[in-house]
C-alpha positions in Angstrom: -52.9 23.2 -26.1 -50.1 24.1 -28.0 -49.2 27.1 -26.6 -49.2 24.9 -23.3 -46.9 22.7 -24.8 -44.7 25.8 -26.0 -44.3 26.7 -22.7 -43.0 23.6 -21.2 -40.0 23.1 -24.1 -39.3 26.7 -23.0 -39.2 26.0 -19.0 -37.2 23.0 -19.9 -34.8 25.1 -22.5 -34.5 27.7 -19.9 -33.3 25.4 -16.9 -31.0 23.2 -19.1 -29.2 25.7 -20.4 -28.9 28.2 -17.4 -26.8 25.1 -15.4 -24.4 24.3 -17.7 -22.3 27.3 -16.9 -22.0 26.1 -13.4 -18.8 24.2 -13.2 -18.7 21.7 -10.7 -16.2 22.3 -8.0 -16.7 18.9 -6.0 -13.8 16.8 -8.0 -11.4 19.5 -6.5 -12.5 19.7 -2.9 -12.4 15.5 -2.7 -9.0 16.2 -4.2 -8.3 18.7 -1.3 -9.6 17.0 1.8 -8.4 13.6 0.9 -4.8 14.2 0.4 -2.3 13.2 3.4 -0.7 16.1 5.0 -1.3 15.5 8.1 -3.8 18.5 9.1 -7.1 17.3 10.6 -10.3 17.7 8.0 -11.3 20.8 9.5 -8.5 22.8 8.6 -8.2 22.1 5.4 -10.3 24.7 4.0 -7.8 27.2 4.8 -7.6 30.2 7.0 -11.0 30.9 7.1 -11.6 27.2 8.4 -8.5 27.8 11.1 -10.0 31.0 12.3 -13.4 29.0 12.5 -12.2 26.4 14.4 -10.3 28.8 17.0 -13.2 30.8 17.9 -15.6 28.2 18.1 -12.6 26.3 20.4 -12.1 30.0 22.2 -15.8 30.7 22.5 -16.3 27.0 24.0 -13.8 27.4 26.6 -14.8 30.5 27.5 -18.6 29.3 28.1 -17.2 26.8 30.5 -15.9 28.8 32.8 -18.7 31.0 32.5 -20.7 28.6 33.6 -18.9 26.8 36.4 -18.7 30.5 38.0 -21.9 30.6 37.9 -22.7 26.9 39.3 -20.3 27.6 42.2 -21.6 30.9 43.4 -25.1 28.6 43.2 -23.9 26.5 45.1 -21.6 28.8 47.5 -23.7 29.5 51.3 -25.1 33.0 51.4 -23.6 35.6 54.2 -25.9 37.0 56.7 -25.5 40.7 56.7 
């Protein structure tokens, strides 16, 4: 029994101390995404949010079109050879 008890102070030692070296980065990005200067929320991260945003925006447009070429040649008559 009290080895069993030895063993849970440990597994709690060992996971109490292991996260306080974390740091918690949360206060910063509230800090970041809340102040007013005028860029939308999705931007900003940075550039690696802008170039996020553009090729999801690029990719989007370009599935469109894909896709209405493909619903009007569905839908164009067939030729007769």
């Amino acid at each position: 029994m009290n080895q069993l008890l030895n063993a849970a102070v440990l597994t709690r030692r060992t996971f109490s101390t292991s996260a306080r070296w974390l740091k918690n980065k949360v206060p910063e990005a509230q800090k970041r995404f809340q102040e007013d200067n005028g860029l939308p929320v999705h931007i900003k991260g940075g550039t690696g949010d802008v170039m996020l945003y553009r090729a999801t925006m690029t990719l989007t447009a370009v599935g469109t079109c894909y896709s209405l070429y493909w619903l009007l040649v569905a839908a164009a008559p067939r030729k007769n050879a």
